[in-house]
N, C-alpha and C positions, 0 to 999 in steps of 0.2 A: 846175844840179845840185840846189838847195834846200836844206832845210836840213840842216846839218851834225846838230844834234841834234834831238828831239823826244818828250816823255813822253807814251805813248801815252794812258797808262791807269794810276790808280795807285789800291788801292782795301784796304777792310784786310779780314784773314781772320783765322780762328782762329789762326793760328801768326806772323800778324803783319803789316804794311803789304807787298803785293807789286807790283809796279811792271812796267810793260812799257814801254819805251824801243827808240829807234831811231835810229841817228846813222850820222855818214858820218865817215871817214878820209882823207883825199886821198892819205897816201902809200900807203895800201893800196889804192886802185881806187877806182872810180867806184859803188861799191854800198853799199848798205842793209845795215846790222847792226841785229838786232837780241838784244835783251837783258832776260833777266829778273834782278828782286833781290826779295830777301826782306829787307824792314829796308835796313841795310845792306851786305848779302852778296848777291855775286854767285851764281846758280843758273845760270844759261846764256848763251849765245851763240851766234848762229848762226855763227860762224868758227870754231866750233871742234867739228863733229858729226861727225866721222868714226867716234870709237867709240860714237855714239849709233845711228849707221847699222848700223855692226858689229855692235850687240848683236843687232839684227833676221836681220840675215844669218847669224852665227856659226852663233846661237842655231835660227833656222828647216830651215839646210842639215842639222844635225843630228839632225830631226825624220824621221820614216818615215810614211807614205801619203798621203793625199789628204783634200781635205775638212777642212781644220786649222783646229780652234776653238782662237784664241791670245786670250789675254790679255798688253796691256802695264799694268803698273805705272807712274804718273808721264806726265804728258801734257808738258810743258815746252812746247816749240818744237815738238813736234810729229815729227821726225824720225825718233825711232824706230818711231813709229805709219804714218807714211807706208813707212816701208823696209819693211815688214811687209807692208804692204797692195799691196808690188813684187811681190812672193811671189804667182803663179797659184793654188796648191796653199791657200794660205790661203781659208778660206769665209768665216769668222767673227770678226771683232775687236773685243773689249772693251777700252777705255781706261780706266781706271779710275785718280780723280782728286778727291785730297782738299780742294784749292784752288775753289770756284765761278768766283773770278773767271778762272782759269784755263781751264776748260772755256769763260765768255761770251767770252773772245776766240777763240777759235778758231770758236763759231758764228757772232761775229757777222764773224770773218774779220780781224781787224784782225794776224793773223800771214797770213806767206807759204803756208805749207801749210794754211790751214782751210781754204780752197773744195775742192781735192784731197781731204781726208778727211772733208767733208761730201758732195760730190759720189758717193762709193763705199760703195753700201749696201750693204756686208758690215762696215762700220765703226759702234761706238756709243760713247757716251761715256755710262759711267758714275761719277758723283757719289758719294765717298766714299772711307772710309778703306782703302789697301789691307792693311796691318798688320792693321788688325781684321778682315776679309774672310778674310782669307786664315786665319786661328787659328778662324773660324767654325765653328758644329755643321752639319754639313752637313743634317744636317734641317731645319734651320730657315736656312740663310745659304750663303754662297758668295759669288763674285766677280760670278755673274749675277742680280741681282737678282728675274729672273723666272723662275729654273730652278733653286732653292735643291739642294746636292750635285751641280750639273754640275761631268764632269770634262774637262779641256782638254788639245788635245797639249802646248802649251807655253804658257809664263810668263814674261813677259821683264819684268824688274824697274829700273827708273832712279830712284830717288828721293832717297836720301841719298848722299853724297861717296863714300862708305866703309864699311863694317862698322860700323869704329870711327870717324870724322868724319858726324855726324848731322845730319840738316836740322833734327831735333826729339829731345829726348830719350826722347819716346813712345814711338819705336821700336827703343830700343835692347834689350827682351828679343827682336824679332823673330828675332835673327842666335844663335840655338840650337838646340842638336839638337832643344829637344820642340818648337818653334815652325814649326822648318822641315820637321818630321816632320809637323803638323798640316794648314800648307802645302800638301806633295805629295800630301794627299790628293784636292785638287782635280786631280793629273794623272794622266790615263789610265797606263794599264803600260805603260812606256817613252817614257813623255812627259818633257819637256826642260824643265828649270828655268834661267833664263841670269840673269845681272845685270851691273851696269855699274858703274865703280869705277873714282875718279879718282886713285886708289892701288894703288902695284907688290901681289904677291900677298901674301895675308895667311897665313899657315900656320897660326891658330886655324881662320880662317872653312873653310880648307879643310879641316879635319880636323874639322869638322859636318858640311862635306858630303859628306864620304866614310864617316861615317856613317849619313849618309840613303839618299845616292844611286849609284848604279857611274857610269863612266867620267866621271870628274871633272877638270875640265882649269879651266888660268886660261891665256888667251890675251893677247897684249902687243899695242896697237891704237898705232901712232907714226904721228904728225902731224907736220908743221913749226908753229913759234908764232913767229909774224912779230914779236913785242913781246920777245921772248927773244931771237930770230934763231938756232935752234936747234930741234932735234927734240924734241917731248914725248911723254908716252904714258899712256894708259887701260888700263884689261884689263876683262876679259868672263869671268867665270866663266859655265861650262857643264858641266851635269850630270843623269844620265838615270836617271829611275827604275824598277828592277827589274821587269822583268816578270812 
């Protein structure tokens, strides 16, 4: 079976020591978790991606035509980037990732899905902040480093817990009307802004984005949680900008 645990990687960054770990459970299966922390604090697991996948699906199926330049916010585990890259219809994927040592495991593989999103060249990883990117002059910045004011069908966001539960406190003016106004300016007319939220709906957050965006919706994504023995659940805000 091997080992039950193992620290893959543990390296420090701007926002703090992030660790990459992988261990085994007997009473849950015969397979490989793994896990990232920041510090002390849990950031992910691969047990628990269902509304990680969701964001990718919710958020892409609500998109219109072909040839779709997405951006995801937050690389983690990789999930959401991979569900993305299920999508035929998708051409183009920026991963955009504040973390480095986040981005070296993924090329150098030591998670389950880098060889998959390195193998697929419609997929890039870019290095940096998505908070700052996204509030950029488009003359001079954007989310593509090499195409400063590209606009993208959609934006799919994973980074912080919540709105309100922050991985950093950096990003807490992001989640306002003039923030997320500056945002949408990276998406084409009627392109789709989604994000992921390990919390029930917020009724500030959505009442910015109903005044950004039209048909604004917050979807409820339930899981079972083996360590609870009971149902839990994420939600996926999705919302499309004016044409």
């Amino acid at each position: 079976m091997g080992l039950l645990f193992e620290q893959i990687d543990s390296e420090p960054s701007v926002i703090g020591e992030i660790t990459l770990r992988r261990r085994r459970i007997p009473a849950l299966g015969d397979r490989d978790i793994y896990e990232v922390k920041l510090g002390e604090e849990f950031l992910m697991s691969s047990m628990f991606v269902d509304a990680e996948i969701a964001l990718s699906d919710i958020g892409l199926d609500a998109t219109e035509g072909d040839n779709l330049s997405v951006v995801v916010g937050g690389l983690g585990l990789g999930y959401t980037a991979v569900a993305a890259l299920k999508h035929q219809r998708v051409s183009e994927l920026l991963v955009v990732e504040y973390l480095k040592p986040v981005i070296g495991w993924h090329q150098q593989e030591l998670v389950p899905l880098g060889k998959e999103q390195n193998d697929d060249p419609r997929h890039r990883y870019v290095h940096g902040s998505f908070f700052d990117m996204a509030v950029a002059d488009p003359a001079t910045g954007g989310f593509d480093p090499e195409a400063p004011g590209k606009q993208f069908d959609a934006i799919l966001l994973d980074i912080d817990h919540s709105p309100r539960a922050l991985l950093h406190d950096s990003s807490a003016s992001f989640y306002s009307t003039e923030n997320i106004s500056l945002m949408a300016r990276q998406l084409k007319p009627r392109g789709i802004f989604a994000m992921w939220s390990n919390e029930g709906e917020d009724d500030e957050f959505m009442a910015v984005l109903n005044e950004v965006f039209e048909d604004v919706a917050c979807h409820v994504v339930s899981f079972f949680n083996p360590f609870q023995n009971r149902e839990s659940f994420n939600t996926v805000y999705v919302a499309r900008k004016p044409g």
